[in-house]
N, C-alpha and C positions, 0 to 999 in steps of 0.2 A: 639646442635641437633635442638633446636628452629630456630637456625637464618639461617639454612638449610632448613630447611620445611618449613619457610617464603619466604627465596627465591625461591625453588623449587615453592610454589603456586604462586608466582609472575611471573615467566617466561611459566609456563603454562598457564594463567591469558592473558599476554601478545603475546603466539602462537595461542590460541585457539580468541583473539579478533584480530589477524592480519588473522585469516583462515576467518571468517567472516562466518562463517556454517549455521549460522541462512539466512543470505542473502541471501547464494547459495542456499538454501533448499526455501525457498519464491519466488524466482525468478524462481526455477526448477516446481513448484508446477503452477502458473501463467501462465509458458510458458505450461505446461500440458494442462491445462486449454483454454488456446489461442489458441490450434492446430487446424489443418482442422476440425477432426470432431471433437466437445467435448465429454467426456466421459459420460458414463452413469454409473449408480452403477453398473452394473454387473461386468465391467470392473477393470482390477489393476489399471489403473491408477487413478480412481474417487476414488479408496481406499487408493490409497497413496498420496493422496491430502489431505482429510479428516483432517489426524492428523496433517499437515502443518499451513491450513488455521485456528484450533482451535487456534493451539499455538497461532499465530496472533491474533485472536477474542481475544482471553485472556490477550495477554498482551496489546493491545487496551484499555481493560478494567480497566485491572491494572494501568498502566500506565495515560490515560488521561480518565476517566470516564465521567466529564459534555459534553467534546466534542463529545464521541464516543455513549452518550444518546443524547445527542442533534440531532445527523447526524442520529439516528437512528429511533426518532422521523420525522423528516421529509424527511426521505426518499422517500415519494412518493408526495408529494407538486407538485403542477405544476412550470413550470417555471417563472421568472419574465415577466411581460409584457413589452412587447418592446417599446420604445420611438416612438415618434413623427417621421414621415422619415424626411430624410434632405431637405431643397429643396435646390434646386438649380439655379441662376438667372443669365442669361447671362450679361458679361460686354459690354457695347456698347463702340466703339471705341472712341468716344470723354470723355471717363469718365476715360482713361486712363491715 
C-alpha cells in the first residue's frame, strides 16, 4: 500500500511539474498586465493578477532573500554614469 502511494505521489509530482502551472499562470498574469490598456483595480483582471504576482513576491522572498532585499533596496538609484565617448581618428593613407 506504501510503495503505491509513493508512486502515485511521484507520477503526480512528475505531471503537475511537466504542466508547468506556475509558468503558465505568471506568464498569463504579465501578459494581462502588458495589454493595451493596463488594468485598474476596478477591473477582473487587476484582481486576478493580484494573487499571481504575491505568489511570485513570496516565493522571491523564500527562495533568494539577500537578492530580492538587495533589488529592493535599490530600486530607485539612478543609473550608472556613462563612460568617456569614443573618439574616433581618421587613418591617413600613408599609415596604412
Amino acid at each position: 500500500m506504501t510503495v503505491i502511494a509513493v508512486l502515485a505521489a511521484v507520477i503526480a509530482g512528475y505531471v503537475l511539474g511537466r504542466a508547468r502551472l506556475g509558468r503558465r499562470a505568471s506568464d498569463w498574469a504579465h501578459w494581462l498586465n502588458c495589454a493595451r490598456t493596463v488594468p485598474t483595480w476596478r477591473e477582473w483582471r487587476w484582481w486576478a493578477m493580484q494573487p499571481v504576482f504575491a505568489v511570485e513576491i513570496a516565493h522571491l522572498i523564500a527562495t533568494r532573500p539577500r537578492h530580492t532585499w538587495r533589488t529592493w533596496k535599490t530600486r530607485n538609484d539612478p543609473p550608472a554614469p556613462l563612460g568617456p565617448p569614443v573618439r574616433v581618428r581618421r587613418i591617413a593613407s600613408e599609415d596604412r
